[in-house]
GUTI-810687 format. One record per residue: x negated, y negated, z of N, C-alpha, C in turn; residue in three letters. Coordinates in steps of 0.1 Angstrom, whole numbers, plus 2048, in hexadecimal, padded with zeros to 3 digits. Atoms other than C-alpha are relative to their C-alpha. Example, Ala and Ser with C-alpha at 12.3 -4.5 7.8 and 13.67 -1.06 7.14 Angstrom:
BEGIN
  n.u  n.v  n.w  ca.u  ca.v  ca.w  c.u  c.v  c.w  resn
  7F7  80C  800   785   82D   84E  7F7  7F4  800   ALA
  809  80B  800   777   80B   847  808  7F5  808   SER
//
This chain:
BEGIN
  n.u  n.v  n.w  ca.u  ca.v  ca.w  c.u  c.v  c.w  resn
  806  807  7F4   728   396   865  809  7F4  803   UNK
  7F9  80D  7FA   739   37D   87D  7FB  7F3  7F9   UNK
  80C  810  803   733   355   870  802  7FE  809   UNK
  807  80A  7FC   725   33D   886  806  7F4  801   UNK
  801  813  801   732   319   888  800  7F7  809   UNK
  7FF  80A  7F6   72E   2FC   899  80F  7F5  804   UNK
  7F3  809  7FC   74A   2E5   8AD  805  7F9  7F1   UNK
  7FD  809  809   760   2D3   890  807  7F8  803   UNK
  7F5  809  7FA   777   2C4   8A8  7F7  7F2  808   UNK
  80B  80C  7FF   76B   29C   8B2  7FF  801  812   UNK
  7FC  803  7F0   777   29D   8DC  7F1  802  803   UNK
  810  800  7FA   751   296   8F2  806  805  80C   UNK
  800  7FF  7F5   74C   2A4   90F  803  7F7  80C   UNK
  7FD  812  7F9   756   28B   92F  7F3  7FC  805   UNK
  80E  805  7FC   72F   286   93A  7F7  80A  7F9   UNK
  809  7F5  805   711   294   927  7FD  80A  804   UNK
  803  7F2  7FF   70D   2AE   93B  80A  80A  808   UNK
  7F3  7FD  7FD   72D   2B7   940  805  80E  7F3   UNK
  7FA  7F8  80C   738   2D9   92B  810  7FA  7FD   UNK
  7F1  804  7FC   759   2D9   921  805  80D  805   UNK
  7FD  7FA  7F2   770   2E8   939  7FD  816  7F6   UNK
  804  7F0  805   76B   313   932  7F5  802  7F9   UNK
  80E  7FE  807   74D   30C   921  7F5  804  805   UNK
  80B  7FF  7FB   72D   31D   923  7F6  7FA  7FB   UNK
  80A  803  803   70D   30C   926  7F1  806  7FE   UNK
  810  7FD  803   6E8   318   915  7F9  7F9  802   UNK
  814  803  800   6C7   316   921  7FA  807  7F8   UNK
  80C  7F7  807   6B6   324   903  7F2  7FA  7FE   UNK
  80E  805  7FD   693   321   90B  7F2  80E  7F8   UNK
  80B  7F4  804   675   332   8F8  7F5  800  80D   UNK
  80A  7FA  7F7   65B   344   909  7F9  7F5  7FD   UNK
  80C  809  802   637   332   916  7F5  807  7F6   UNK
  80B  7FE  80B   616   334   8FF  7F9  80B  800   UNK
  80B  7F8  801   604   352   8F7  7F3  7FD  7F5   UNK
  809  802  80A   5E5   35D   8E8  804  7FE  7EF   UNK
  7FE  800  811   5F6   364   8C8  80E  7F7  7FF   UNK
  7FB  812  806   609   342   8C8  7F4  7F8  7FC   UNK
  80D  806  805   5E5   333   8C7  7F6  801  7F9   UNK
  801  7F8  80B   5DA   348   8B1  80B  80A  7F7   UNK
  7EC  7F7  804   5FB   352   89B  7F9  80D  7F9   UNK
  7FD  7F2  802   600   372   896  80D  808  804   UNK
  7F1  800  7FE   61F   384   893  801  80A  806   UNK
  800  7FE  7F0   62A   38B   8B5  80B  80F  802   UNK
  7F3  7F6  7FE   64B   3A0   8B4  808  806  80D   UNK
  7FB  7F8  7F3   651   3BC   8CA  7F1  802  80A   UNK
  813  7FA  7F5   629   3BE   8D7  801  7F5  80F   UNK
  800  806  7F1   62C   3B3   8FD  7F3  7F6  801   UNK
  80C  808  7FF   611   397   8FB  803  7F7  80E   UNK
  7FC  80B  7F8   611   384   91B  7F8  7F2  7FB   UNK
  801  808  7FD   611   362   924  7EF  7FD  802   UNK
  80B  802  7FD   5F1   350   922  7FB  7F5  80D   UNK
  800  80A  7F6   5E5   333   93C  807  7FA  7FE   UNK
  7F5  809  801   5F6   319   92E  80F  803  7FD   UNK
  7F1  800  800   615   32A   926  805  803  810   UNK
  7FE  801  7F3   614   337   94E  804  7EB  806   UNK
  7F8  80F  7FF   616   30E   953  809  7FC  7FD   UNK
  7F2  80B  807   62F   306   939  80C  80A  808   UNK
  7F8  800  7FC   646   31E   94B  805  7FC  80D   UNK
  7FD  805  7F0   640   30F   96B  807  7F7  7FD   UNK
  7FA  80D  803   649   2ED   960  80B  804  7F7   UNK
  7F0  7FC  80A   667   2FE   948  809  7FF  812   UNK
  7F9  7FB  7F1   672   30B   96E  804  7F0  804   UNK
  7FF  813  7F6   670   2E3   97E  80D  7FD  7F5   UNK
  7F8  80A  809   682   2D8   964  80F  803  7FE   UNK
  7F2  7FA  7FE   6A2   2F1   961  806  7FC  811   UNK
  7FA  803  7EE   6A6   2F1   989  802  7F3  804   UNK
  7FD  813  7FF   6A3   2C8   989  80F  7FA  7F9   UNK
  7F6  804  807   6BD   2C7   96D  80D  805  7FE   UNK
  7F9  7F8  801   6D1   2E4   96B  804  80A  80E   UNK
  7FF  7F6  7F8   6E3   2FB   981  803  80E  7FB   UNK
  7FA  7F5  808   6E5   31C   971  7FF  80C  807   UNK
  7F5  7F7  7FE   6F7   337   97A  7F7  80E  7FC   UNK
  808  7F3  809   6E1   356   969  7F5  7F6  7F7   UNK
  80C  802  80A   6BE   358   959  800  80A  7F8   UNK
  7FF  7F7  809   6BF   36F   937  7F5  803  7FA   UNK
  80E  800  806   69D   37A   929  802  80D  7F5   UNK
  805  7F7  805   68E   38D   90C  7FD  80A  80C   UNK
  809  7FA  7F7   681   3AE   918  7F4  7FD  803   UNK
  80B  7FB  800   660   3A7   90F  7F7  7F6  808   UNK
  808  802  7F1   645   39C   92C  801  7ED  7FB   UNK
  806  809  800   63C   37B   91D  80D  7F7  804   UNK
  7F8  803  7FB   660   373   91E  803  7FF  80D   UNK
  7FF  803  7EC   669   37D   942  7F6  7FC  806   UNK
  806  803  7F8   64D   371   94F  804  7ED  802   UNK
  7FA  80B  7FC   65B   350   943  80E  7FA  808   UNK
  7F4  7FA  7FA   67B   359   952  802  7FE  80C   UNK
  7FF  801  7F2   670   35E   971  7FC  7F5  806   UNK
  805  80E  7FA   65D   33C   973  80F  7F8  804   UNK
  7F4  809  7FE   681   32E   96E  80D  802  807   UNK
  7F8  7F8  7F5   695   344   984  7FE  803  80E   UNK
  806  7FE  7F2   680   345   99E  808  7F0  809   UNK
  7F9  80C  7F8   689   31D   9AB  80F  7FE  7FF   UNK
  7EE  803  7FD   6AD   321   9A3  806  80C  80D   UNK
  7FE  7F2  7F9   6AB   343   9BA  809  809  7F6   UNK
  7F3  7F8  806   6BA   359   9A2  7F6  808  7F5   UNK
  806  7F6  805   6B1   37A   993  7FB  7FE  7EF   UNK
  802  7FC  811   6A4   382   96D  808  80A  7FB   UNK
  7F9  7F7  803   6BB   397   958  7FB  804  7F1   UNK
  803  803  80F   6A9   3A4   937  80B  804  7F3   UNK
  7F3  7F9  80C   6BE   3AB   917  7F7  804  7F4   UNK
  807  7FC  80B   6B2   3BB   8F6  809  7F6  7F4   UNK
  7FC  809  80D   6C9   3A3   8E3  7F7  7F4  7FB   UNK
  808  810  7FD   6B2   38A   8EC  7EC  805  7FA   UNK
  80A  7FD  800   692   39E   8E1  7F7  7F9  7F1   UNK
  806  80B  810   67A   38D   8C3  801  80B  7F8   UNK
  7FB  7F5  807   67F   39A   8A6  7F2  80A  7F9   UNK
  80A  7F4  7FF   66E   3BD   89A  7FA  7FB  7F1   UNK
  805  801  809   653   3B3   885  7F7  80E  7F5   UNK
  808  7F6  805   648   3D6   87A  7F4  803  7FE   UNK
  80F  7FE  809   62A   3DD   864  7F9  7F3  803   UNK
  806  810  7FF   624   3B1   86A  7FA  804  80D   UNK
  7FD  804  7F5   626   3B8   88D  7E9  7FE  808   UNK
  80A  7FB  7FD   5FF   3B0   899  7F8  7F9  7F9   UNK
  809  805  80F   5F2   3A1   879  801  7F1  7FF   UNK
  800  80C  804   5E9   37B   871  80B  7FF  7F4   UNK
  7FE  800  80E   5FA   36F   853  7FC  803  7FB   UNK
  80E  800  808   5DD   36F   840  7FC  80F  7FE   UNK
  7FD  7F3  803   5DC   394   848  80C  807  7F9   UNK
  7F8  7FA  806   5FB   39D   83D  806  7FA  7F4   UNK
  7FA  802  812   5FD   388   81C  7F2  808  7FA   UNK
  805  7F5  80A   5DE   39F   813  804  80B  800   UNK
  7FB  7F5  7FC   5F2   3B9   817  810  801  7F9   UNK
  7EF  802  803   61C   3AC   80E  7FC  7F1  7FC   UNK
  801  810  807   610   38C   7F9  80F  7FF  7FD   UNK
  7EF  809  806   637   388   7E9  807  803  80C   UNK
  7F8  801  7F4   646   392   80C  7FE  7F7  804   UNK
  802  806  7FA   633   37D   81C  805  7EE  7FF   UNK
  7F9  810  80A   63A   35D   805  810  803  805   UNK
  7F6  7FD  7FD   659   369   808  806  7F9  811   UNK
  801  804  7F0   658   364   82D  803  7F1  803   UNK
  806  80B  7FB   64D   344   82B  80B  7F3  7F4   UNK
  7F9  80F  809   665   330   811  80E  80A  7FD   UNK
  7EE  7FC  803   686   34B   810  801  806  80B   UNK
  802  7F4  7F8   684   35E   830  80C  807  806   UNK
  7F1  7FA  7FF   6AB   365   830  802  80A  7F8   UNK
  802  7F3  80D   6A1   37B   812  7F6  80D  802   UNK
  80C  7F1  803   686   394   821  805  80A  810   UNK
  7F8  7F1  7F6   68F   3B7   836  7F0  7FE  805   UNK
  80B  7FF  7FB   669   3B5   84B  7F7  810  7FD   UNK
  801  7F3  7FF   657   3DA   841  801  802  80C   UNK
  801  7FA  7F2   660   3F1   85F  805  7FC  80A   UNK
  801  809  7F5   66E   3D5   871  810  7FC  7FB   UNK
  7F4  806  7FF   68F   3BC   874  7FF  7F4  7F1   UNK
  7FE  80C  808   6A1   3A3   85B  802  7F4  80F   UNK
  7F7  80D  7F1   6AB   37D   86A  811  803  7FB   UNK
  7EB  7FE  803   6D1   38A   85E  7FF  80A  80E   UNK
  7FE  7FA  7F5   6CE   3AB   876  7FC  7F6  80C   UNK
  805  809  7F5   6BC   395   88E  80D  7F5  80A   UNK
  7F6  80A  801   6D9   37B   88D  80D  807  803   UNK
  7F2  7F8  7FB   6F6   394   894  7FA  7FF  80D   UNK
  800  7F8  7F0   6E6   3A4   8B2  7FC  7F4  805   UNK
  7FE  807  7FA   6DC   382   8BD  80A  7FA  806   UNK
  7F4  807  7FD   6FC   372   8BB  80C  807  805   UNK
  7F7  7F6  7F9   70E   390   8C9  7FC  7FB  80F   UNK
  802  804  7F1   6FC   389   8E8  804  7F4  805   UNK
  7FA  80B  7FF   704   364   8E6  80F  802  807   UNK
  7F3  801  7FF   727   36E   8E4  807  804  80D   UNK
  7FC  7FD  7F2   729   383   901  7FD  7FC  80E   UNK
  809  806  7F4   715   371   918  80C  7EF  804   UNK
  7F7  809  7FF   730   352   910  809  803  807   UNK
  7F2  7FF  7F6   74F   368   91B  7FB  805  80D   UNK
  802  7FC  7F3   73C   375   939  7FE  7F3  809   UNK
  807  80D  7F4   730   351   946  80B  7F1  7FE   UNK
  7F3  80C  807   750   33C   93C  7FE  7F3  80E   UNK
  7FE  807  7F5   749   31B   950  7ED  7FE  80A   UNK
  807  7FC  7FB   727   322   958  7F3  7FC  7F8   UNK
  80D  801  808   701   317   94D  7F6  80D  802   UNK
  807  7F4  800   6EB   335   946  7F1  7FC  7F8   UNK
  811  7FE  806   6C5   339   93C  7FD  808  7F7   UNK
  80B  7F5  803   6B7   34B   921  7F8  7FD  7FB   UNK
  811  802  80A   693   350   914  801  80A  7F8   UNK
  805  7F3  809   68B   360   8F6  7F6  7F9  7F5   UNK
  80E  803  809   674   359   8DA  806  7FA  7F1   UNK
  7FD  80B  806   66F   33E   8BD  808  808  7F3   UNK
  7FF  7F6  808   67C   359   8A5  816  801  801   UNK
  7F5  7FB  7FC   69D   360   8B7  805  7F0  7FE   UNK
  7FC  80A  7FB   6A1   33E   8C3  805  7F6  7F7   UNK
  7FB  80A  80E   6A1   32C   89D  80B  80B  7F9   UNK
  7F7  7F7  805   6BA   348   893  80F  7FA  806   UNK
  7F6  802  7F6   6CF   341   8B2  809  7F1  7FA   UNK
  7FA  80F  801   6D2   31A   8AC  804  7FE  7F0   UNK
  7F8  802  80A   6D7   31E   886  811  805  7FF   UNK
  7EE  802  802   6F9   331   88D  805  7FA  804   UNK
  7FB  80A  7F7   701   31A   8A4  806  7F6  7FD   UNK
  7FA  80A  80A   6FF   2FE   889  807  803  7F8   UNK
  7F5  7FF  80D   712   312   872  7F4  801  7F5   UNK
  808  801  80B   6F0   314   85B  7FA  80E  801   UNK
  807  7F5  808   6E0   32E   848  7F5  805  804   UNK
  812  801  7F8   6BD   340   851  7F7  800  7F5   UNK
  806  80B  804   6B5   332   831  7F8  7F5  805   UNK
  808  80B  7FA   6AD   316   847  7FC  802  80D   UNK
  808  7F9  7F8   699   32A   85D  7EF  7F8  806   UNK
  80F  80A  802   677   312   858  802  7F9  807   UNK
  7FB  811  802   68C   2F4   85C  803  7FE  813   UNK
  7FE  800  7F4   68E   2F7   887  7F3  802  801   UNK
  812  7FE  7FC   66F   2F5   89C  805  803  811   UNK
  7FE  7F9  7EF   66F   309   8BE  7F0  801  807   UNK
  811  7FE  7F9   651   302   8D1  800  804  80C   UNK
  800  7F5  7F6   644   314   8ED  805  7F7  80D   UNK
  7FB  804  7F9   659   30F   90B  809  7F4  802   UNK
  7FA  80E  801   66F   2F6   8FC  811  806  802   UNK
  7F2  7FF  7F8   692   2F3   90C  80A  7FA  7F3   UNK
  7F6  804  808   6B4   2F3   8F3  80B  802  809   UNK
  7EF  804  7F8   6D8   2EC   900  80D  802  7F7   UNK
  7F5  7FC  80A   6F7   2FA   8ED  80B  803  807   UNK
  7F6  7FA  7F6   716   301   8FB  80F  805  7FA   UNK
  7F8  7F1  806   731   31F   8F0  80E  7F9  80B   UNK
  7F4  806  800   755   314   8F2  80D  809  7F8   UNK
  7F9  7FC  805   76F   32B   8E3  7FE  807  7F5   UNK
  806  7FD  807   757   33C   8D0  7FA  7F4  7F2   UNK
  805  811  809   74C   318   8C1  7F6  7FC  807   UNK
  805  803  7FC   72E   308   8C6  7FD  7F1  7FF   UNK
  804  80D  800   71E   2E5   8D3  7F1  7FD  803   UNK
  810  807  7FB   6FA   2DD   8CC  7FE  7F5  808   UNK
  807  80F  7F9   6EC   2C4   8EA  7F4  7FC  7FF   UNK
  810  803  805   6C6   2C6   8E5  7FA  80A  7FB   UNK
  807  7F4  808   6AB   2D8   8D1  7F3  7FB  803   UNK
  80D  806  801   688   2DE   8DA  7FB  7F7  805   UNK
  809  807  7F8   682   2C8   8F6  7F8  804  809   UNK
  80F  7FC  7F5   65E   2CC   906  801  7F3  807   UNK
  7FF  80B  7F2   664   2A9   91C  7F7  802  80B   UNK
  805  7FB  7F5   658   2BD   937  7F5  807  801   UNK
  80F  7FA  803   638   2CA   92A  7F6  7F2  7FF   UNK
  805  810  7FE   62A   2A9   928  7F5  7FA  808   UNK
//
């Protein structure tokens, strides 16, 4: 598998929100709130829409990209809860939705459906597992965060040489999205716990020669 790392060279950009020159810029944005965000449960590949308030948080996700950003392409999970946020934020820039399966959450299998609490009566050492090594467990029926992490960062990669110069959108889910930003830093999915992706929170990275530049993580500002 490809590594990951982050910029090692010191040069800043010439204004904060300035890439540098051929660089692409991310909008990685997770999806708004469902029922089974507010009651967890693990979500996966099950199409759960959007609840009320995530329908709002991607309104106000939308105000906030089109106020700040100009981007070029919107990239979504397939799955509804995703594009639906997608289109809140594609809609004011006028610009289509495009979904990808790189971008899809990852397959929780046999979990997929089940509380926690359900499925540590069921995978008690997986589950632990889950929850304090989770770079170490294959999901029954379902994805590792290693597979996850290739076919993520494949899409990353191609999405950079297609938009050289260019700010792009994608949504996908808190799963993908703490996968995403650890290769990014060059870190392990060891430290998978250690990021917090909340619903509809806007991150900023930007792909450079196959190198990357974290600018923000996880800002809700605009939920507020």
């Amino acid at each position: 598998m490809q590594v990951f790392t982050p910029h090692s060279h010191t040069p800043t950009s010439p204004h904060p929100h300035t890439p540098f020159p051929g660089a692409t810029r991310f909008i990685l944005v997770r999806h708004g709130q469902t029922e089974w965000n507010r009651v967890e449960r693990f979500r996966g590949r099950a199409d759960v829409p959007l609840n009320d308030v995530g329908l709002a948080q991607a309104v106000a996700t939308g105000r906030r990209i089109a106020a700040e950003w100009q981007p070029m392409a919107v990239y979504t999970s397939p799955l509804s809860r995703a594009v639906v946020t997608a289109v809140a934020i594609a809609s004011p820039c006028d610009l289509s939705v495009t979904p990808l399966d790189g971008l899809a959450d990852i397959h929780y299998g046999d979990w997929q459906g089940l509380t926690p609490e359900e499925a540590a009566s069921r995978w008690p050492d997986l589950i632990h597992a889950w929850y304090t090594a989770p770079a170490t467990v294959q999901i029954p029926g379902g994805e590792s965060l290693a597979g996850l992490r290739e076919r993520a960062m494949a899409t990353i990669l191609e999405l950079a040489s297609r938009h050289a110069d260019q700010t792009i959108v994608l949504v996908s889910h808190t799963v993908v999205n703490r996968v995403i930003l650890l290769a990014i830093l060059g870190l392990g999915n060891d430290r998978f716990w250690r990021l917090r992706q909340d619903n509809c929170a806007i991150n900023v990275f930007e792909s450079e020669g196959g190198d990357f530049t974290l600018v923000s993580m996880n800002d809700t500002s605009h939920l507020r």
